[in-house]
Every structure is written in structure tokens, then in C-alpha cells.
N, C-alpha and C positions, 0 to 999 in steps of 0.2 A: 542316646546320642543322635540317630535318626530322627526321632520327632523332634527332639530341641532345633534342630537343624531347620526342618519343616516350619517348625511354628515359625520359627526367626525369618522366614523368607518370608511366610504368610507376612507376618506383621511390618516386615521393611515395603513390601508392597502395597499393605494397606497407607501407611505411612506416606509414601508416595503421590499414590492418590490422592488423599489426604490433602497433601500440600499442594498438588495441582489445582486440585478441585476448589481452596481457598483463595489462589492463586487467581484464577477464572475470577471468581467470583465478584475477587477486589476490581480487577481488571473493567469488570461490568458497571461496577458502583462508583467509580470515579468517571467521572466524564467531564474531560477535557476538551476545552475548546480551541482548536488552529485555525490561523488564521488563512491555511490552505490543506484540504486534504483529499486524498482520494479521489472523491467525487466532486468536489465544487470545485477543484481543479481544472477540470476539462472543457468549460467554457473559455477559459484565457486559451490554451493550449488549441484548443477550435478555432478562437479568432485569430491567435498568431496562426496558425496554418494557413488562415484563408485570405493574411496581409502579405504572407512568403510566397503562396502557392505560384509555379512560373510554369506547369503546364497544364492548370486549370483544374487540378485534381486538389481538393483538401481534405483534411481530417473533420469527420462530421462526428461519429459518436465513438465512447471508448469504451468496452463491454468487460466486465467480467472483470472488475478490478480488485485489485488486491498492495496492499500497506504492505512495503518492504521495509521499511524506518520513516518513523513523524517526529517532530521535534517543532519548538516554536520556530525553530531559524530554519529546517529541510525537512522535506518530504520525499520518498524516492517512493514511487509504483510502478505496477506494472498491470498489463491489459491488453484486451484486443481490440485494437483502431480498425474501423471501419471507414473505408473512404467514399470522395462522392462520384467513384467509378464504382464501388460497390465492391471491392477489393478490400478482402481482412488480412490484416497482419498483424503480430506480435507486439506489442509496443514496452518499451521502458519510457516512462515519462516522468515527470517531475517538476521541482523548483528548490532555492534556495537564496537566503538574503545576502549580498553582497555587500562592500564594504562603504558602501554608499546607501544602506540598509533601503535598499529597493528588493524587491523581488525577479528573479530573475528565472525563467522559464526553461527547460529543454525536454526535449523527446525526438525518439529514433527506435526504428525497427528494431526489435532484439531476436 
């Protein structure tokens, strides 16, 4: 009974893995194109900073980014903005299409 027990864990975890590891894999092999993500994001998000900016400080680079949800309509990330007082903070940033299928930008310190 002990080793049935045993094996049955072994191989539900093999199994696992398993489906992770295919799971990855597929993930790699498809490559999807948007038409805003992560990184090519942060140039609009730069320039809007630097059309908004009212105390002379803007958003210059965003480091260490990371995909919280992509989709053709949204994108939500997050990172660390670096400004041009040289001040790092936290950022969520992003976009998504409105109902006028524009794109439409936000970001703010998280």
C-alpha cells in the first residue's frame, strides 16, 4: 500500500511537470505579435511624461519590466521608472483601446 502510494505521487508529479514543461514550450513556439508590449511601450509613456511633465521632472527609462496581461486590446506592466531627477520608483503602467479604437496610455507609481 506504501509504495503504491509512493509511486502514485512520483508519477502525478512527473505528470506535472510534464504538462508544465509542454506548456512552456508551446508558450515559446507561438509568437505573437501586439501591437503594444512591455517594451515598445515606454517610448509613448516617455513622451507623454515629457508633454505632462509641470515640474520639469519626466519619466526617462522603465527597467525591469514585467507582462502582467497582453491582449490585442490591453496590455497591463509593471517596472521601475527612472526619472530625470534620477529618482526610481515603482511603476504600473500600461494601455488599452477605447471605444474610439484609439489607444490610450496610463501609468503611476505603484
Amino acid at each position: 500500500m506504501v509504495k503504491t502510494f509512493i509511486f502514485c505521487l512520483c508519477f502525478l508529479s512527473i505528470s506535472v511537470s510534464a504538462s508544465d514543461l509542454i506548456r512552456e514550450k508551446a508558450e515559446k513556439a507561438i509568437d505573437i505579435k501586439y501591437t503594444y508590449d512591455c517594451d515598445n511601450l515606454v517610448d509613448s509613456i516617455r513622451s507623454d511624461s515629457r508633454m505632462r511633465m509641470s515640474d520639469g521632472i519626466s519619466l526617462e527609462q522603465i527597467n525591469d519590466r514585467v507582462t502582467e496581461y497582453i491582449s490585442k486590446k490591453k496590455v497591463d506592466c509593471l517596472g521601475y521608472a527612472k526619472f530625470s531627477d534620477s529618482t526610481t520608483v515603482r511603476l504600473r503602467y500600461g494601455g488599452k483601446i477605447d471605444e474610439n479604437n484609439e489607444w490610450i496610455f496610463y501609468y503611476k507609481k505603484y
